[in-house]
LORO-478592 format. One record per atom (N, C-alpha, C): residue in one letter; x negated, z, y. Coordinates in steps of 0.05 Angstrom, whole numbers, plus 5000, padded with zeros to 4 digits. Layout:
! residues N
AXZY ...
***
This chain:
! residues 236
X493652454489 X496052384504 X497952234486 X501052314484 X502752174465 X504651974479 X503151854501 X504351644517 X503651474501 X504551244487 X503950974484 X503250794497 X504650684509 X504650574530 X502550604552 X501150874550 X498850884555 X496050774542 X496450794521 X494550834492 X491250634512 X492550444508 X490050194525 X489150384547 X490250494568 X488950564590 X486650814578 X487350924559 X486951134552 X483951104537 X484250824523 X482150744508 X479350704530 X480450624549 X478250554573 X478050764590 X479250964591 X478251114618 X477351514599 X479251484573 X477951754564 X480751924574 X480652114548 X483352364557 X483552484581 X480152584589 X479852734618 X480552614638 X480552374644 X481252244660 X484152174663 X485552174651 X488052094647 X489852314654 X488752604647 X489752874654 X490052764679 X486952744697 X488252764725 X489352554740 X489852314730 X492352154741 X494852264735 X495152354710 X498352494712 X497952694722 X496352874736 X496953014758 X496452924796 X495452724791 X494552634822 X497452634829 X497652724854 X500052574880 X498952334904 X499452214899 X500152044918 X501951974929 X500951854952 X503051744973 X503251464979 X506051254983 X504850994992 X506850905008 X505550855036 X507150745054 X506950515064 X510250455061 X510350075058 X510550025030 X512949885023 X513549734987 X513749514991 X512349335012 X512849025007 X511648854997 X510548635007 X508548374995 X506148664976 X504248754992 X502048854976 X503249194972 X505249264987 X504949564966 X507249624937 X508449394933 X509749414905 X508449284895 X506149204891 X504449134876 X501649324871 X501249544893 X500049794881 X501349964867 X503949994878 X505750254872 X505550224832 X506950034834 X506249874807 X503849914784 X502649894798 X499949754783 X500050174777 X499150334795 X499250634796 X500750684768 X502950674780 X504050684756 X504250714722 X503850444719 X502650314701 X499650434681 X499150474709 X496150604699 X496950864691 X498751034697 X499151264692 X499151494708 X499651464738 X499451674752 X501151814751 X501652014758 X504352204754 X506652194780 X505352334792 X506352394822 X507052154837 X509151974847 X509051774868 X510251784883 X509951884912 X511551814935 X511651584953 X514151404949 X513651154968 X515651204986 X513951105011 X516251035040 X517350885044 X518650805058 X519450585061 X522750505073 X523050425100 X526450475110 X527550225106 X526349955100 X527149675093 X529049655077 X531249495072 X532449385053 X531549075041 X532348995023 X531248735012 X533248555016 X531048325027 X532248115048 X531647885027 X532847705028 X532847365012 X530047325012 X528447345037 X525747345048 X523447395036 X524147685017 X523047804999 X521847724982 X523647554961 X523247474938 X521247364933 X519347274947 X517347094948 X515147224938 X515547474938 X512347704933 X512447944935 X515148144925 X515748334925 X516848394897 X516048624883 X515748644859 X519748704861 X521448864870 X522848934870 X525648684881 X524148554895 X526348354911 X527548154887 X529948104891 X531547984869 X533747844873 X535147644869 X536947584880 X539747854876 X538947944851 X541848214850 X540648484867 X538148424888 X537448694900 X537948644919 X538748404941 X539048364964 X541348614973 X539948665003 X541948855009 X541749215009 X540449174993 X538849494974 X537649624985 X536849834983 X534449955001 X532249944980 X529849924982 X526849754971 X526950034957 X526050204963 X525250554956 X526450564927 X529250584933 X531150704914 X532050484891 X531450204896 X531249964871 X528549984853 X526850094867 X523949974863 X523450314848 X524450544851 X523650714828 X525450694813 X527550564809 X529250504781 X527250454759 X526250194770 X524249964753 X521250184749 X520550304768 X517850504758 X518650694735 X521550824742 X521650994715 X521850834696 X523350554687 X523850444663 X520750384640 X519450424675 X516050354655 X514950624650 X515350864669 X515151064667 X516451284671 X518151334644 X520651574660 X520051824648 X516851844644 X517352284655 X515452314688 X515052004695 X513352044728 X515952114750 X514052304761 X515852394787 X515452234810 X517452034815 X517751914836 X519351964849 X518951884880 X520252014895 X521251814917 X522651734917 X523251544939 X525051634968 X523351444990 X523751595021 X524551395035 X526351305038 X527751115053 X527451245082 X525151255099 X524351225126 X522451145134 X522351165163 X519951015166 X518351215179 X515751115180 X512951355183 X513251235216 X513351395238 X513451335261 X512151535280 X511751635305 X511451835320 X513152045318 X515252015311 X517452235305 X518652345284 X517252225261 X517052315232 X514252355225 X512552285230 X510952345219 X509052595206 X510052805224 X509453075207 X510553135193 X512553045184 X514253095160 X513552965133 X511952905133 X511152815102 X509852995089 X507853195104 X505953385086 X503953115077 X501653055092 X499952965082 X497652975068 X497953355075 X495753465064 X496053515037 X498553535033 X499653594996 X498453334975 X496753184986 X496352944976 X493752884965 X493952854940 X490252654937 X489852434943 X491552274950 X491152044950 X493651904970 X492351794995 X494351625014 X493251365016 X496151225016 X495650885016 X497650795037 X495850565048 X498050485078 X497450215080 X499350115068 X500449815074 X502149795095 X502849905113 X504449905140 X503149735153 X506349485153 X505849325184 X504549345209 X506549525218 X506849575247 X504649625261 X503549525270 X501149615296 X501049915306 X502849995312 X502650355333 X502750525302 X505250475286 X505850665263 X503350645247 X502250415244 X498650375221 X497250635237 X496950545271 X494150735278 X495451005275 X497751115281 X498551365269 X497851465248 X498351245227 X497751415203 X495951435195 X492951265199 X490151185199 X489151515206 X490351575231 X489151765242 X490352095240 X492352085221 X492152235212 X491852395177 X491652085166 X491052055148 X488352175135 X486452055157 X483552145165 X483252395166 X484552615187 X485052865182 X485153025162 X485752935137 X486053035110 X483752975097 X484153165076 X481953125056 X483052965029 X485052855034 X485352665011 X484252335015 X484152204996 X482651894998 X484451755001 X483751595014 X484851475039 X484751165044 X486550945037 X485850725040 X487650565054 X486750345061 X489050255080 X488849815075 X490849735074 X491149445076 X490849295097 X489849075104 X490548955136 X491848765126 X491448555137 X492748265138 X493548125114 X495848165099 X495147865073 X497047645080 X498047585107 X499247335107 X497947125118 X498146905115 X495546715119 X494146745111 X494146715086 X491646655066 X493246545041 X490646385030 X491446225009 X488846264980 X486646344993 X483546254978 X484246604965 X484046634937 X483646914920 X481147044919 X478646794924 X476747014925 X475546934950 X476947004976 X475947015002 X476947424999 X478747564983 X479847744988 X476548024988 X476348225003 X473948285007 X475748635004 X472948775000 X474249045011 X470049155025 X472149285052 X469549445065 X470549595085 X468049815091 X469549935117 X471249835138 X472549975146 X475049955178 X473149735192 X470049875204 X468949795223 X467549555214 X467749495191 X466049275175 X468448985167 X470249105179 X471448905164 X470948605182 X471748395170 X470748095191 X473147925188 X474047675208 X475547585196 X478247625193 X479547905196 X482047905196 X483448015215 X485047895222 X486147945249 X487448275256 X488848305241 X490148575239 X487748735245 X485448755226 X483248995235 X483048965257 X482448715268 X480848655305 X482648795320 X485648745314 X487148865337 X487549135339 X487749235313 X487249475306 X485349735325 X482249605316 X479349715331 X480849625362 X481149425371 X481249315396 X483349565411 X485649625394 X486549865404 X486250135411 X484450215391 X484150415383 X481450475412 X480250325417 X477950275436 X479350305461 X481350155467 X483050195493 X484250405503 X485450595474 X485750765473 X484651055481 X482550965472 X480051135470 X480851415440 X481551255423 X481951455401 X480651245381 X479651455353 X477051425340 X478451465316 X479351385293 X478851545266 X476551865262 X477952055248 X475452215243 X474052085223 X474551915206 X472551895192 X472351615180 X471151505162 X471151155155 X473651205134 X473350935123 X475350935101 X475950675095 X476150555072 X475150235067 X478550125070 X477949835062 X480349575081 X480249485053 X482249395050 X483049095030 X483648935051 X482248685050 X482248465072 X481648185056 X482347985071 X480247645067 X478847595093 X477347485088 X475847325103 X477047045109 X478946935096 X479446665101 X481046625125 X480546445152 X482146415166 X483746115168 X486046195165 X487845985165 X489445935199 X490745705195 X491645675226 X493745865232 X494446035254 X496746135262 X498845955257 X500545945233 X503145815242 X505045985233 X507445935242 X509746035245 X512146065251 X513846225249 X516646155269 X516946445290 X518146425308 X518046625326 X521346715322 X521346885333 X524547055339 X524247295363 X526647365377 X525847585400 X525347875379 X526447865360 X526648105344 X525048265328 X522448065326 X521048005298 X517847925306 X517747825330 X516047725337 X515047445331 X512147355319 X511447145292 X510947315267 X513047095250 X513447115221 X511546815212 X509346905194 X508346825178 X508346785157 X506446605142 X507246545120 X505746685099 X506846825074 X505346945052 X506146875032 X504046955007 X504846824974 X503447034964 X505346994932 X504747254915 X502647414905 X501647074900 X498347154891 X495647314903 X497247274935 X495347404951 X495647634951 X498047784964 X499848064970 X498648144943 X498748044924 X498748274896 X496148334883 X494348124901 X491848194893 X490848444914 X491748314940 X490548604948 X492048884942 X494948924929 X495649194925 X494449184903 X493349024878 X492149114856 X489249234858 X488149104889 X484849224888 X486349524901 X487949544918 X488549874935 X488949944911 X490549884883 X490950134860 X487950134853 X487249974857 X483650044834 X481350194849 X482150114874 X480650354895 X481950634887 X483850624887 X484750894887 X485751054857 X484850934842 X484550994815 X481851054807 X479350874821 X476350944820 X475851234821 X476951274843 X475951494855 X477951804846 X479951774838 X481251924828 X480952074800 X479851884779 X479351914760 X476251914756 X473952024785 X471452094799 X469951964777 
***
């Protein structure tokens, strides 16, 4: 490989391996606290293919733990700032940036199946179990983030199955839905999570719901374990 910039990765993982990150596709939905800090890390490592979602623009709010947020990005759309900065680290990778959001009414439109690899840092409660479940559907690998606000402790951060996970709120409500529902994942698929529980605090808004509190160290650890999950297994 006559990447440089590769050379280190290359030293540790072997030429064969490296072939197939510059050919993997992936997908990653959500660029905030923890997924510009996978998208990134991907990157970096050398994947080829990246599709990120994402309909947000960058808010003052940001800055706190978003690889892309800046005081000269306010305003921006996250997608289209944030593959500037991926090609500068990597500009023969095909990125692709999607300024929307994964919802009930987009969501067949991504081609999920064109994918080896899906990652879902998505907020939202309804849009997560959407894409969980059809994510699952596919035969590509498949991982997903819960909760990283409220937390402070680095090695409370855990990874285990959906149904295994403990401790974090996002999974509970998650299963708790999905049960009410009476809809199932087809299949497992592991969590970046903590275990640490901190007090609910917050500020409320009618718009927003509770806004909590997060820090960098946390968000970026867990998108750095989703890139290493999904670099494990990619590079088999």
């Amino acid at each position: 490989m006559n990447k440089e910039y590769l050379r280190r990765t290359e030293l540790l993982l072997g030429g064969e391996a490296m072939q197939r990150l510059e050919e993997a596709r992936v997908i990653l939905f959500g660029v905030g606290g923890v997924g510009s800090w996978c998208a990134e890390s991907l990157v970096r490592s050398g994947v080829g293919h990246l599709t990120m979602v994402d309909h947000d623009v960058v808010s003052p709010s940001n800055i706190n733990r978003q690889l892309m947020a800046t005081s000269a990005t306010i305003g921006k759309e996250k997608v289209a700032v944030f593959r500037q900065r991926l090609l500068e680290i990597s500009p023969d990778a095909e990125i692709t940036a999607c300024c929307r959001r994964f919802d009930a009414q987009s969501a067949t439109t991504f081609g999920l199946d064109g994918y080896d690899c899906i990652i879902d840092c998505i907020d939202s409660l309804k849009d997560k179990m959407l894409l969980i479940e059809q994510a699952c559907d596919t035969g590509a690998f498949f991982y997903s983030s819960m909760g990283a606000a409220l937390k402070m402790d680095p090695t409370r951060i855990r990874v285990a199955e959906f149904w295994d996970v403990r401790g974090d709120h996002l999974a509970r409500m998650l299963r708790k839905r999905f049960h009410k529902e009476g809809r199932t994942p087809s299949r497992k698929f592991q969590c970046v999570y903590s275990e640490e529980i901190l007090p609910m605090m917050g500020s409320r808004n009618e718009d927003e719901g509770r806004v909590n509190g997060t820090m960098a160290h946390i968000t970026a650890i867990f998108g750095h374990t989703l890139a290493g999950l999904a670099l494990r297994d990619l590079v088999g």
